[in-house]
ROSESE-225916 format. One line per 3 residues: number of its first residue (from 1); their letters; for each residue x, y, z of C-alpha. Coordinates in Angstrom, 1 decimal, m for minus. Example, Ala and Ser with C-alpha at 12.3 -4.5 7.8 and 13.67 -1.06 7.14 Angstrom:
<lumros>
1) AS) 12.3/m4.5/7.8 | 13.7/m1.1/7.1;
</lumros>
This chain:
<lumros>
1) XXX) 4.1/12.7/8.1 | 7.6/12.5/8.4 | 7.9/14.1/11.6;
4) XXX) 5.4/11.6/13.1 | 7.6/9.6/15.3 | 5.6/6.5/15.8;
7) XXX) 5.1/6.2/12.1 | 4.8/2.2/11.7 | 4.5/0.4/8.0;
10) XXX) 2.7/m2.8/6.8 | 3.8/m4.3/4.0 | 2.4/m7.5/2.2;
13) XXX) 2.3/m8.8/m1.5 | m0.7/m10.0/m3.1 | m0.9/m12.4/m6.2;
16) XXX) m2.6/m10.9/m9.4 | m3.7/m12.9/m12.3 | m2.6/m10.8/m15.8;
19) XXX) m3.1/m12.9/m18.9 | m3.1/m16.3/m17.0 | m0.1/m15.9/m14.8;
22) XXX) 0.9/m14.9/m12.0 | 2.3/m11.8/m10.7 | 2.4/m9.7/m7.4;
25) XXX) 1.6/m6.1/m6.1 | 3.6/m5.6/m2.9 | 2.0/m2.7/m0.7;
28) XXX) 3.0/m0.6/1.7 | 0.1/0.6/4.3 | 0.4/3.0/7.0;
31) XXX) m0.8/2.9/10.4 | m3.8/5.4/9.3 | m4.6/2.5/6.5;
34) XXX) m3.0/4.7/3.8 | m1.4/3.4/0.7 | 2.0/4.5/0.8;
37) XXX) 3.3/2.3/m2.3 | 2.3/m0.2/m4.9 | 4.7/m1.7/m7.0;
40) XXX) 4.2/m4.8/m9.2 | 6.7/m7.6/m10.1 | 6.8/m11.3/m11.5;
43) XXX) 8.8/m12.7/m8.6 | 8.2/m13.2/m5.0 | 11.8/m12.8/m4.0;
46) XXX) 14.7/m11.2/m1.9 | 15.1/m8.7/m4.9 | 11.6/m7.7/m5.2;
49) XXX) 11.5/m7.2/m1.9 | 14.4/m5.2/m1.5 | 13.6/m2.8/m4.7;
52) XXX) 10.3/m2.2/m3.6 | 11.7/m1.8/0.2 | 14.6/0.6/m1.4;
55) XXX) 11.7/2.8/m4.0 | 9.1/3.0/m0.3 | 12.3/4.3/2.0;
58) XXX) 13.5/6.6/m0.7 | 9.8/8.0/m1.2 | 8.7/8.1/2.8;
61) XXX) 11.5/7.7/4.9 | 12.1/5.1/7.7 | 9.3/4.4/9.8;
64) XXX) 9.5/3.3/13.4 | 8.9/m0.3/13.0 | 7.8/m2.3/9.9;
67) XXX) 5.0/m5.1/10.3 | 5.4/m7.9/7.6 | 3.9/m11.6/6.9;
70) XXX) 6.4/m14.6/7.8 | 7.7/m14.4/4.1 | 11.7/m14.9/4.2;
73) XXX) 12.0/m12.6/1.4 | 10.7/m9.5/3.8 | 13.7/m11.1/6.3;
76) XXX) 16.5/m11.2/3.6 | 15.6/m7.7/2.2 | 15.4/m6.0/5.8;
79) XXX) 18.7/m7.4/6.9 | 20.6/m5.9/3.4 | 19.0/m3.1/4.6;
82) XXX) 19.8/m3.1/8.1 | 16.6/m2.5/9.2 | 16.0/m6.2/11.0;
85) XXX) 15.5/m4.9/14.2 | 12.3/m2.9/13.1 | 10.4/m6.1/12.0;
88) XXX) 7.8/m7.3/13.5 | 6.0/m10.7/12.6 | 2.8/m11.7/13.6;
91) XXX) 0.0/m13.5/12.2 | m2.9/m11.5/12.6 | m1.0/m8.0/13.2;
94) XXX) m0.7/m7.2/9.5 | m4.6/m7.5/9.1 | m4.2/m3.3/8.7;
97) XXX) m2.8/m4.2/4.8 | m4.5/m7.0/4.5 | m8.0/m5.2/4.7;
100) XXX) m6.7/m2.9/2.0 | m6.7/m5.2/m0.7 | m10.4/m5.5/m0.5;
103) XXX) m11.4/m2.3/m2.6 | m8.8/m3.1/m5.0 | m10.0/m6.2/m5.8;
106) XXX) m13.0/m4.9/m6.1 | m12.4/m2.5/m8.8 | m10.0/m5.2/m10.4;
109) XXX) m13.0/m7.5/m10.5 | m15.2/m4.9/m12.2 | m12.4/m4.5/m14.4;
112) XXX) m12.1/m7.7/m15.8 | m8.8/m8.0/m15.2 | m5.2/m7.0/m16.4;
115) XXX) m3.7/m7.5/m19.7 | m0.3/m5.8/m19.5 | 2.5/m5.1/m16.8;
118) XXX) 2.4/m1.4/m17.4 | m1.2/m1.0/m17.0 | m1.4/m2.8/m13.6;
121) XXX) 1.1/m0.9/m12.2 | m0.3/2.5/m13.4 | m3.8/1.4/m11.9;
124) XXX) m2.0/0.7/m8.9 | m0.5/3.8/m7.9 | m3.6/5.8/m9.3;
127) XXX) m5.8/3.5/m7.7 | m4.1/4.3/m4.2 | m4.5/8.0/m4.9;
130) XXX) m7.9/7.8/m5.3 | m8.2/5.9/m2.9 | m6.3/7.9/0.2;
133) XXX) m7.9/11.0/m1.1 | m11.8/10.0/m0.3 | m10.6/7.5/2.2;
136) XXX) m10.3/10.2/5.2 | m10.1/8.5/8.7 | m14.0/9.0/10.1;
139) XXX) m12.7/7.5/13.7 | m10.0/10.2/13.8 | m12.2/13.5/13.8;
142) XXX) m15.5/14.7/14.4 | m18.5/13.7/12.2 | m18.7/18.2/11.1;
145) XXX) m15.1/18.1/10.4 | m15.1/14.8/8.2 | m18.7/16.2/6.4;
148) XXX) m16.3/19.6/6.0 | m13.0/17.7/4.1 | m15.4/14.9/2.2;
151) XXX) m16.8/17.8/0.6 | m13.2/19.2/m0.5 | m12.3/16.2/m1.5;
154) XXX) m15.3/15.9/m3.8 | m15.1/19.2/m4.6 | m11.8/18.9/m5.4;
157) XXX) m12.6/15.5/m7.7 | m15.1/17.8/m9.7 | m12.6/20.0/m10.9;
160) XXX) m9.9/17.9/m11.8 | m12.8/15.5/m13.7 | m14.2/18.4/m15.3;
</lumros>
């Protein structure tokens, strides 16, 4: 994917309750709705922002243009970063990352919630693994090809569970 040269990011943060408090998962989504990064912390600030900016750049590389929510934080960390020219703000253009929380508040539901730092975080990226992996774009191919890779992917599944 890094050779895709109108590679575009969405990024958000979304509050999760762990033990009564408050703390947030900031996500990176691509434009193909694929979780590129999860990474939890207990503030909502410039530095957050800009270590969990610094771990997705590192990981993926620079996309073409970044979409974000109006939070200042996401405004702060791009311009240490020098990558304010690649935002874009809009209020129903990051609905893309938005959408992606669903299933994970589903399974976080059915979970009962978080008790420890350490074990949100690992659901996170495992969850988003899992997720990308059966999650395989049925508006991007034809319904024989998509029947053809589901079935690796479950295939695949059944030996790594077995």
């Amino acid at each position: 994917m890094r050779g895709f040269r109108h590679w575009r990011w969405h990024l958000d943060e979304m509050y999760v309750k762990m033990n009564g408090e408050m703390v947030y998962l900031w996500r990176a989504v691509d434009q193909e709705s694929e979780i590129l990064e999860s990474y939890v912390t207990k503030t909502r600030d410039k530095d957050a922002a800009l270590r969990f900016m610094k771990k997705a750049l590192k990981r993926h590389g620079s996309p073409e243009a970044i979409t974000t929510v109006g939070l200042r934080s996401y405004r702060a960390a791009m311009k240490e970063l020098g990558n304010e020219e690649k935002q874009e703000v809009g209020r129903c253009a990051n609905n893309r990352v938005e959408n992606s929380h669903l299933p994970f508040r589903r399974r976080e539901r059915a979970m009962l919630r978080f008790r420890r730092m350490r074990s949100l975080q690992k659901f996170a990226s495992v969850h988003a693994n899992v997720h990308n992996h059966f999650n395989l774009g049925r508006h991007l191919v034809d319904r024989q090809t998509y029947k053809e890779r589901r079935s690796a992917a479950f295939a695949e599944w059944q030996i790594l569970a077995s």
